[in-house]
VEXDOKE-553012 format. One record per residue (C-alpha): x, y, z. Coordinates in pm, whole numbers, padded with zeros to 5 digits, always signed. Example, Ala and Ser with C-alpha at 12.3 -4.5 7.8 and 13.67 -1.06 7.14 Angstrom:
+01230-00450+00780
+01367-00106+00714
% end
This chain:
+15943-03014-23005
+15888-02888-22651
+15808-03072-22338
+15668-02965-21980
+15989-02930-21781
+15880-03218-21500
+15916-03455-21831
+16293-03360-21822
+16339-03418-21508
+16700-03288-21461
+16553-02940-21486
+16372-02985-21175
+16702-03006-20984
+16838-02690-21133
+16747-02484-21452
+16922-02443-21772
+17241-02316-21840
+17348-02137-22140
+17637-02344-22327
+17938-02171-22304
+18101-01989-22573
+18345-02161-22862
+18671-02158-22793
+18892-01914-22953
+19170-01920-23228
+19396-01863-22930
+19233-02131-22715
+19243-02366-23031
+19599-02316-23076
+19727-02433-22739
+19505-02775-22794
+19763-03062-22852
+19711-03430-23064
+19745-03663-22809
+19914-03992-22872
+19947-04306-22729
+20354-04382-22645
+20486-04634-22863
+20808-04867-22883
+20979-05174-22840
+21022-05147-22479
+20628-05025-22400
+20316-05224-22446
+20088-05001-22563
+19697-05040-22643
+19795-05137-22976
+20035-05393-22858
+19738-05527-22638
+19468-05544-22928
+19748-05735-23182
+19876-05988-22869
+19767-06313-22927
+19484-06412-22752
+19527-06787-22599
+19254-07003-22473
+19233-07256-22237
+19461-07568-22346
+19292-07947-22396
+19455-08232-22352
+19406-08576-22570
+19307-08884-22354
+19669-08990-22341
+19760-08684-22179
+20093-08647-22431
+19964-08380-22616
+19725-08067-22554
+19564-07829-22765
+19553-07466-22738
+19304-07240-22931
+19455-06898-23064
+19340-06595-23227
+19575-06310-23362
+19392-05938-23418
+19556-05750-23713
+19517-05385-23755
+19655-05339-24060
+19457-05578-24199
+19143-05582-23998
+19093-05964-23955
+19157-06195-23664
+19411-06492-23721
+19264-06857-23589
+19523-07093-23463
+19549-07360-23289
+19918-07480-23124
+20001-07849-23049
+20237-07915-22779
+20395-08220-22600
+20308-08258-22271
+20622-08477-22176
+20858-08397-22398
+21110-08169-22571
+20953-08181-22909
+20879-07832-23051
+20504-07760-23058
+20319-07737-23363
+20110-07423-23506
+19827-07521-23710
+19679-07182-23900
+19304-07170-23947
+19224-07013-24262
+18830-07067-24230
+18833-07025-23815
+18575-07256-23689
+18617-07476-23337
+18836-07732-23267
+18843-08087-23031
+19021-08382-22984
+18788-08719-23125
+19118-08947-23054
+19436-08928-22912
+19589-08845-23255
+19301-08740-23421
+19174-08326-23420
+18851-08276-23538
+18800-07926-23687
+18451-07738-23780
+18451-07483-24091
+18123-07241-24226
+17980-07464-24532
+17762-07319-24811
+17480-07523-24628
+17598-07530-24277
+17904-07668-24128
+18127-07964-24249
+18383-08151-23996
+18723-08219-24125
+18960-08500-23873
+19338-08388-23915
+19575-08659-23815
+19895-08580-23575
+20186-08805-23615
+20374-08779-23278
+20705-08919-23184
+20842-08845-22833
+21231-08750-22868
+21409-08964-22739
+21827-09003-22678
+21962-08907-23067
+21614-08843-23202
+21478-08497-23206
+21161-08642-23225
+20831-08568-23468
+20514-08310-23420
+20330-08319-23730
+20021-08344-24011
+20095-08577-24248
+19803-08607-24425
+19572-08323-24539
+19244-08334-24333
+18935-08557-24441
+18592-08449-24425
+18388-08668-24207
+18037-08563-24106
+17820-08250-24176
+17542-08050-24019
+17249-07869-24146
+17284-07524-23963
+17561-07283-23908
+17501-07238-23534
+17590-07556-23406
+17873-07528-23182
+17993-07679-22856
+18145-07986-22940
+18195-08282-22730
+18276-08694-22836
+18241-08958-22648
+18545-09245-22794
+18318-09497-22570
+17985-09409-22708
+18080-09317-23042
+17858-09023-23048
+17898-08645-23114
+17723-08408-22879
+17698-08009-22944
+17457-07732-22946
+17228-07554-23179
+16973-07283-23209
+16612-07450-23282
+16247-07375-23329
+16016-07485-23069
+15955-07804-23291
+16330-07885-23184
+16392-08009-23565
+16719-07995-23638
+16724-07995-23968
+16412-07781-24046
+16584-07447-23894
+16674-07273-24241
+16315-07368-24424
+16194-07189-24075
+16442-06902-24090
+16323-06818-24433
+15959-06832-24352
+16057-06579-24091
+16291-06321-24275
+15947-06350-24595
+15690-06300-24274
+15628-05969-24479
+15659-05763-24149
+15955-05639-23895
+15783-05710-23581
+15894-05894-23268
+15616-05948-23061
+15649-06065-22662
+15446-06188-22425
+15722-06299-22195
+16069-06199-22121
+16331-06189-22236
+16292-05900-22494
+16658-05891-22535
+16974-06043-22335
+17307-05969-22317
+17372-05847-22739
+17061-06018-22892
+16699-05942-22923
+16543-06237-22809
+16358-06470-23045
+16206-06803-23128
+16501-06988-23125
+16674-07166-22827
+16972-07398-22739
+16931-07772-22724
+17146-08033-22707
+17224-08277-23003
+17371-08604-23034
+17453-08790-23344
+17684-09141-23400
+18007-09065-23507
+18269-09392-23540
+18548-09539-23726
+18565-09831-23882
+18828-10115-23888
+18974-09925-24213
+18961-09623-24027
+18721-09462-24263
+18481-09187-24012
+18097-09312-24079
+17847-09070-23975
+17524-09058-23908
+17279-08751-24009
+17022-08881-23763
+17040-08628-23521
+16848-08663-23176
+16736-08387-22931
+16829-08469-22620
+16594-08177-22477
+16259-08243-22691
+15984-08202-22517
+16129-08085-22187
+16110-07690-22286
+16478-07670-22133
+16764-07467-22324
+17087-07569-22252
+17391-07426-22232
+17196-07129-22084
+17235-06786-22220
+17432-06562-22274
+17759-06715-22137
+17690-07082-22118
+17901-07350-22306
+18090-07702-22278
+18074-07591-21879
+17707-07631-21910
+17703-07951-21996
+17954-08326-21933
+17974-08650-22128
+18101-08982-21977
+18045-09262-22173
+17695-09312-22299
+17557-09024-22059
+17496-08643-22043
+17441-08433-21760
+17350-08069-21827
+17191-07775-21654
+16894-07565-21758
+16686-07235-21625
+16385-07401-21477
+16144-07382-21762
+15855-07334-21543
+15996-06983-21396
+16028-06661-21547
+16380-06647-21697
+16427-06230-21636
+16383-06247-21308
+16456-06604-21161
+16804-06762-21169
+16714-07098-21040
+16856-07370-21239
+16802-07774-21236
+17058-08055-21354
+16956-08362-21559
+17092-08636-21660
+17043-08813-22022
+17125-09107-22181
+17357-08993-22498
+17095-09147-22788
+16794-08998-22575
+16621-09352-22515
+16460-09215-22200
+16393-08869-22124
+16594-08687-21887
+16594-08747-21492
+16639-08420-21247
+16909-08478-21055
+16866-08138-20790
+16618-08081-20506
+16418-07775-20675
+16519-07551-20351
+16811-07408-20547
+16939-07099-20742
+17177-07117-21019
+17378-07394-21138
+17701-07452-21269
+18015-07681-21404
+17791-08025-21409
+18046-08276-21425
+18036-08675-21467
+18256-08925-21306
+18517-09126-21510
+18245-09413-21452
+17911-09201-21441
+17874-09324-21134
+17843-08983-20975
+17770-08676-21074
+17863-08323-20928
+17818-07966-20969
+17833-07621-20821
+17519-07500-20667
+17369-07157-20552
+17114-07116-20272
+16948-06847-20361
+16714-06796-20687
+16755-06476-20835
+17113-06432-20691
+17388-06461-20937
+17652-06398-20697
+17587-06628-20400
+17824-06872-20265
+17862-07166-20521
+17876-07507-20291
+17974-07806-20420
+17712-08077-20462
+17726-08465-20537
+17500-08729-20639
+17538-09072-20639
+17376-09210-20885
+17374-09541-20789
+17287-09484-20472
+17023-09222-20528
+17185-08964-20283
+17242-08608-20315
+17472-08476-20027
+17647-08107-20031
+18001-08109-20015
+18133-07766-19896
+17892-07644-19674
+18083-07452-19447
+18371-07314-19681
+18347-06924-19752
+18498-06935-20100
+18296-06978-20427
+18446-07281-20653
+18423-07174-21054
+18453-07504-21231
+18511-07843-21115
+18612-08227-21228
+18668-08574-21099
+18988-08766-21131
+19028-09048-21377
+18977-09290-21045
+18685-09079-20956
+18740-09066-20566
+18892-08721-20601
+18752-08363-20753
+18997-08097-20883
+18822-07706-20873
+18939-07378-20937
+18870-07101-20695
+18901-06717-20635
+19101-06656-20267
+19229-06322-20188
+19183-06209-20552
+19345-06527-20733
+19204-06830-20857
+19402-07116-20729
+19367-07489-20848
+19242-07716-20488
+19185-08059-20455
+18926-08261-20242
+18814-08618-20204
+18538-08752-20220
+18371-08902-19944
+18191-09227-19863
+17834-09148-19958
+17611-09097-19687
+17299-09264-19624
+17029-09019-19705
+17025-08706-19909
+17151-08395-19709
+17262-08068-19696
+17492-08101-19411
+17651-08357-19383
+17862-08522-19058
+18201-08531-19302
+18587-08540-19155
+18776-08192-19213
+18941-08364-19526
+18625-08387-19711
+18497-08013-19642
+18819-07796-19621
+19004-07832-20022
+19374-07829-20085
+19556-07534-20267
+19817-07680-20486
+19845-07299-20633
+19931-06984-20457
+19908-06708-20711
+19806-06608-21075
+19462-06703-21175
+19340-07071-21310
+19121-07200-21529
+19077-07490-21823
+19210-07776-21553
+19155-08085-21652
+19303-08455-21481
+19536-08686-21634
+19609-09042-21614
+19895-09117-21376
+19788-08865-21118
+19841-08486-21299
+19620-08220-21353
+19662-07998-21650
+19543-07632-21608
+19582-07283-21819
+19710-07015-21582
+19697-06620-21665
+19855-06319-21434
+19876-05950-21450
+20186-05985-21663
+20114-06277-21878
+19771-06409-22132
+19733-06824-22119
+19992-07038-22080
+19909-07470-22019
+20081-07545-21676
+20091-07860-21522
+20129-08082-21194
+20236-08429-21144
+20303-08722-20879
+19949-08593-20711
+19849-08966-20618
+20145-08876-20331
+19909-08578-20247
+19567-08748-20210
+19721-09019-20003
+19876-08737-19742
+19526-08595-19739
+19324-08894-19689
+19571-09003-19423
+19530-08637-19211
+19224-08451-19062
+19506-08171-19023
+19557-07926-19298
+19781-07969-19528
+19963-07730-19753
+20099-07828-20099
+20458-07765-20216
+20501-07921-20490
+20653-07836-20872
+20385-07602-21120
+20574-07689-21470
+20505-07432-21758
+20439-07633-22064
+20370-07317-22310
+20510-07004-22343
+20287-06847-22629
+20303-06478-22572
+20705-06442-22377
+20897-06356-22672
+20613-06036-22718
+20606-05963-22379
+20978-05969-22263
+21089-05662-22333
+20785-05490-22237
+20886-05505-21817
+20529-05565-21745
+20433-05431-21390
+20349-05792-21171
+20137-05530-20964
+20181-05507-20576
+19923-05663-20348
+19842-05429-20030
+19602-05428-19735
+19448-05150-19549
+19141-05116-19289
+18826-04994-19497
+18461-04980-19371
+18351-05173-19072
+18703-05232-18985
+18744-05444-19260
+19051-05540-19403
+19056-05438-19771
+19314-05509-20054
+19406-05360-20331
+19681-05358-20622
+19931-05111-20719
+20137-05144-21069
+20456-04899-21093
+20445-04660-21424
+20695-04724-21707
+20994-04617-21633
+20973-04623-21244
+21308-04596-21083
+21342-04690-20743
+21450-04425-20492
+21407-04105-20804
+21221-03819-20657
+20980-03793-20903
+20592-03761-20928
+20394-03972-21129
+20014-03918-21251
+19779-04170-21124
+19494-04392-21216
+19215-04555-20996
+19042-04804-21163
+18714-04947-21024
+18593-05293-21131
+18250-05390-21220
+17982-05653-21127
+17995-05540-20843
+18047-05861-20715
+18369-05886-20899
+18750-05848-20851
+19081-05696-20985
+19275-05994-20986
+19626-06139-21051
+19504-06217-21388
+19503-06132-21749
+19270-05886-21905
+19186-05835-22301
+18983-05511-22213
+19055-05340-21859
+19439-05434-21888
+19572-05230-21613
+19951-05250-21733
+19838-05077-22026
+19744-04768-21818
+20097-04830-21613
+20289-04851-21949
+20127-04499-22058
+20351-04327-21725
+20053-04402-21512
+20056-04537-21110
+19794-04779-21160
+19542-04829-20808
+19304-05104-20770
+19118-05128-20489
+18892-05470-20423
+18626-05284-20179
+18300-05393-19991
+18115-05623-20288
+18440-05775-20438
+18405-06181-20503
+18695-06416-20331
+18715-06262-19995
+18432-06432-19823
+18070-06420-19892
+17960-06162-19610
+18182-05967-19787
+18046-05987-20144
+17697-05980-19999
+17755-05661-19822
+17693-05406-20122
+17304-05503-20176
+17115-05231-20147
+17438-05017-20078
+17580-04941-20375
+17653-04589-20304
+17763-04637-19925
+18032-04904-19738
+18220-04960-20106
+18319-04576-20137
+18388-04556-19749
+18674-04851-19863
+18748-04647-20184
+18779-04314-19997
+19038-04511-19733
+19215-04710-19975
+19292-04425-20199
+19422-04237-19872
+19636-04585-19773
+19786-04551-20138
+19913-04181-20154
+20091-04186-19813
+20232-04555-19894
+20312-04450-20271
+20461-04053-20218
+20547-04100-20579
+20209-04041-20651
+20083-03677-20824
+19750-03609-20644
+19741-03306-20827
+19753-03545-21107
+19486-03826-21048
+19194-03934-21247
+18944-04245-21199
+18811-04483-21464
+18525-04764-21399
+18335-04994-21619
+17902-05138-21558
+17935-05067-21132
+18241-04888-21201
+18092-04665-21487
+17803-04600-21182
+18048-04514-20943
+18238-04279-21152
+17907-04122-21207
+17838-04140-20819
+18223-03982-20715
+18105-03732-20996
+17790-03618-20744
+18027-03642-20449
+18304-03452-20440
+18279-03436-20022
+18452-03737-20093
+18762-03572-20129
+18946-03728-20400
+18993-03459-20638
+19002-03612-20975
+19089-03395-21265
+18941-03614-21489
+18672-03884-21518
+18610-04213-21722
+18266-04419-21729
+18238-04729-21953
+17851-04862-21943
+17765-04694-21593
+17433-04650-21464
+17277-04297-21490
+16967-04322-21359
+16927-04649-21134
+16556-04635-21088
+16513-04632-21525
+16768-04885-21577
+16661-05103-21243
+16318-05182-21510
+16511-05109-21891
+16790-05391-21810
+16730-05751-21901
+16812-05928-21634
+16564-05795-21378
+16677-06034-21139
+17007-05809-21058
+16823-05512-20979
+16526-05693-20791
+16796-05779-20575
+17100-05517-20555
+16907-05189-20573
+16752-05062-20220
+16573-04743-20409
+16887-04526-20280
+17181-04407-20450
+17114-04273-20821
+17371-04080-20939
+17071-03864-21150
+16951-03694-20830
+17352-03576-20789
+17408-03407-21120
+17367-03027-20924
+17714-03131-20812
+17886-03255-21099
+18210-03025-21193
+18456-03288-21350
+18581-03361-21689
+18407-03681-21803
+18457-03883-22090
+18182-04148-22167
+18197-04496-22373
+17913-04691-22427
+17811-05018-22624
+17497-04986-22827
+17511-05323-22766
+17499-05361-22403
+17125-05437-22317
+17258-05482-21938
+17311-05112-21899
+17137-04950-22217
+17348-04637-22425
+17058-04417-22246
+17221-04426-21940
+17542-04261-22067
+17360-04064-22322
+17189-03926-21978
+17523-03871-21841
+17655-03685-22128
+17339-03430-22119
+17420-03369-21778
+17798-03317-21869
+17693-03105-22114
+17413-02853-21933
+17634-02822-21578
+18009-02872-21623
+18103-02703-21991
% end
């Protein structure tokens, strides 16, 4: 088939080139197998894909025991491992690995008590598996174990229900699952089969989403269950199979796609608070969500809980008493990367009041203490996430964005410095429980104590405070694989980019780096996506950048204009700029790091970047007046063609916003001269395979 030459477009820039002749025997014979290096003392990519892969750890309500999901890839025999590990919070004994043969999710329902969900022939069943725990004491070792073999107590209709939460108080089990419109729990799989006999493969739309994220979108969506789930006094489970929506007839979804989970959504008690996409505004190109709050057996329906002048919502938390309610908030619909600010309402006071108005960092998840007169959040800061603290403060008297608060209420506490945070959850007796990651190590459950000393010092002081006190490792799941790898902890380092900004970066020393040896190393520049994202002191299952170090390469990282935990203006700064102030910081960091690093083989240097780093290794590809001279190229899911994919990606919302019209690497292609490869994800309806299938024509017409 032939086409005009303006429907190629690319051919209006320049005309075709004849492909270059095949190699020849000669050629062929100098052409090398390459192969990753290998041993006990390097961590290679296969080392990274077998690692185990720990979650975030969960505590019991007694806070002596927490629970740590794990999942173990095999090569050899292609099928992930499910775990889960028991350990002691306060005390010696020697945790306890439970294997799960079937997978499936896994919660506490009692302090001794793990209830664990496995596929069924007809949906899911629930098993409870007992732990006996004995703390060791002086002459006893002490006991970690499962007795008994575990008991099936309740079952569900579908296999898609997932997200499981219990309330002890309540007696109630609340999760997730995919339903009709109907919202009929336990009509999905008649429905399902009337849909696969239809007698036709059509999706018809009339609305978006067409697809999002991985998943063409259809008539399903998340709602919220709950059904009563108890013990009696012979400590037989009794459950019921009457299941209520908690959503029906409110056309919310909750957790909200793609990402959403048990962060969407809190239990305390007998209620539920949980955020949806406004139901009345386009989902592909709005953000705004709204909170509500439920009672847990739906006898009313649910109550909004936010002003409807907001954009996206998340981490909706309940008080130990449900007296209050909080949550992170976005201003701006159709923004995903705005400021998140902490918001509170009182619920018995019918006040909603923001919290941290006037505090330039974005809080990711968020919970009340067990008194409920203190919150606990994790935050990015200088590319960590660090666990602060923050009281709460007397309520005011009318609803209010700003607030007349003391410093203590507005400016949080770090109680870490380093590493990045996430899972935390409070304790009785004043600790907070929290999974920590870094550049050098995957999970591990940390924890702090004797904080009821903290929140006093704060409440007592306007001043700020800084806190000093003992992180104690609980796990260690992954040190016996990792310690004799000599993991790179990477380097943090500053320099002045763009707008006389300061900028920072990370640099990780190649395996086998000797100080003061004259020797050159190749290097790597990695370039993060988002763009409002960030390289951080934190682990990675898919952009590890140790991996690249343990190959022989210097590994640079560079956090430039559009990175997330160094102030909003800063994040905010690469709408509509994509291809400008971020490469001026690039184009001066990767100066700062050859005459800081003279170890570094210019001569040697390539760049790799995934979604806005797989666009701006197609942009550095149109631009080599930048000067950096790669010999070699790597794009992962990168933009092409920004204008096509600015109206072919889902969520239209990011494009509406980021992209000024300026800046497609497509209209650069006449100077494209380096060695590229490309990866894509069939998959990956953010950035469609088009984009690097466009890329790889243009490869293949101007550089070969």
């Amino acid at each position: 088939m032939r086409f005009p030459l303006t429907f190629l477009g690319l051919t209006a820039q320049i005309p075709f080139q004849s492909s270059p002749p095949p190699p020849t025997s000669n050629e062929m014979s100098t052409v090398q197998d390459f192969n990753f290096r290998q041993g006990p003392d390097v961590f290679s990519p296969k080392d990274l894909i077998e690692l185990r892969r720990p979650g975030a750890g969960v505590a019991n309500d007694a806070g002596d025991l927490v629970l740590v999901p794990v999942s173990e890839y095999s090569l050899k025999d292609k099928k992930n491992k499910k775990s889960i590990v028991v350990a002691p919070i306060e005390s010696t004994v020697k945790p306890l690995e439970i294997e799960l043969e079937k997978g499936g999710e896994v919660f506490w329902i009692q302090s001794r008590t793990v209830a664990h969900v496995v596929p069924a022939e007809n949906g899911l069943e629930i098993y409870a598996l007992d732990i006996n725990f004995q703390a060791a004491t002086e002459g006893q070792a002490g006991v970690l174990a499962t007795p008994e073999p575990p008991t099936l107590i309740a079952k569900l209709p579908n296999k898609s229900a997932t997200n499981f939460r219990y309330s002890t108080i309540a007696g109630h089990l609340v999760f997730s699952d995919y339903v009709y419109p109907d919202g009929n729990l336990t009509s999905v799989k008649e429905q399902d089969d009337a849909w696969e006999a239809r007698g036709n493969t059509a999706y018809v739309y009339d609305e978006t989403y067409v697809r999002h994220w991985d998943t063409w979108t259809g008539k399903k969506k998340q709602a919220l269950f709950s059904a009563r789930l108890v013990q009696d006094p012979d400590r037989k489970w009794l459950f019921s199979e009457q299941f209520t929506n908690l959503l029906q007839g409110t056309k919310h979804s909750s957790p909200v796609e793609p990402f959403g989970g048990t962060d969407d959504f809190d239990v305390s008690g007998d209620q539920v608070v949980y955020t949806t996409k406004d139901p009345e505004l386009d989902d592909a190109w709005h953000t705004k969500q709204n909170v509500y709050i439920v009672d847990i057996k739906g006898a009313q329906k649910p109550r909004e809980l936010t002003s409807g002048k907001q954009g996206a919502i998340h981490s909706p938390v309940l008080s130990p008493r449900a007296d209050k309610a909080a949550w992170l908030e976005l201003d701006k619909d159709g923004y995903e990367s705005d400021r998140a600010k902490i918001v509170i309402y009182d619920l018995v006071k019918d006040v909603r009041y923001t919290l941290t108005q006037g505090w330039d960092r974005s809080p990711e998840a968020l919970v009340f203490n067990k008194e409920g007169d203190f919150l606990y959040l994790t935050a990015g800061d200088e590319a960590v996430v660090k666990v602060f603290a923050l009281p709460v403060p007397p309520t005011p008297s009318a609803s209010t964005t700003e607030p007349e608060l003391s410093r203590k209420y507005t400016s949080p506490v770090a109680l870490t410095h380093g590493k990045a945070a996430s899972g935390i959850q409070t304790l009785f007796t004043g600790r907070i429980l929290f999974s920590q990651s870094s550049l050098t190590s995957p999970n591990d459950v940390f924890i702090i104590r004797n904080l009821k000393q903290l929140e006093e010092s704060i409440l007592r002081s306007d001043e700020p405070l800084r806190f000093d006190g003992q992180v104690e490792q609980i796990t260690r799941l992954t040190e016996d694989s990792l310690k004799s790898k000599n993991l790179s902890p990477g380097e943090s380092f500053w320099f002045k980019g763009g707008n006389d900004n300061n900028v920072q970066g990370w640099a990780l020393k190649p395996h086998g780096w000797k100080a003061d040896e004259k020797k050159k190393w190749p290097v790597v520049l990695l370039i993060h996506g988002g763009p409002q994202g960030a390289w951080e002191d934190q682990w990675s299952n898919r952009w590890n950048p140790n991996v690249f170090a343990q190959q022989g390469y210097f590994v640079i990282a560079i956090n430039p204009t559009g990175s997330t935990t160094f102030g909003q203006a800063f994040t905010d700064a690469i709408a509509e700029d994509w291809g400008g102030r971020p490469f001026v910081d690039l184009q001066k960091g990767w100066k700062y790091a050859l005459d800081k690093y003279p170890e570094i083989d210019a001569d040697r240097a390539v760049a790799a970047g995934a979604s806005w780093g797989g666009y701006a290794i197609n942009w550095i590809q149109g631009h080599p007046e930048f000067g950096f001279n790669f010999k070699a190229l790597v794009g992962h899911d990168g933009v092409f063609d920004s204008n096509y994919n600015g109206y072919s990606t889902e969520e239209l919302f990011f494009f509406n916003h980021e992209w000024g019209g300026r800046f497609s690497p497509s209209n650069f292609v006449h100077k494209w001269s380096t060695p590229q490869l490309l990866i894509h994800g069939s998959k990956d309806y953010r950035l469609p395979e088009t984009e690097s299938i466009g890329a790889f024509h243009a490869l293949q017409q101007y550089v070969l």
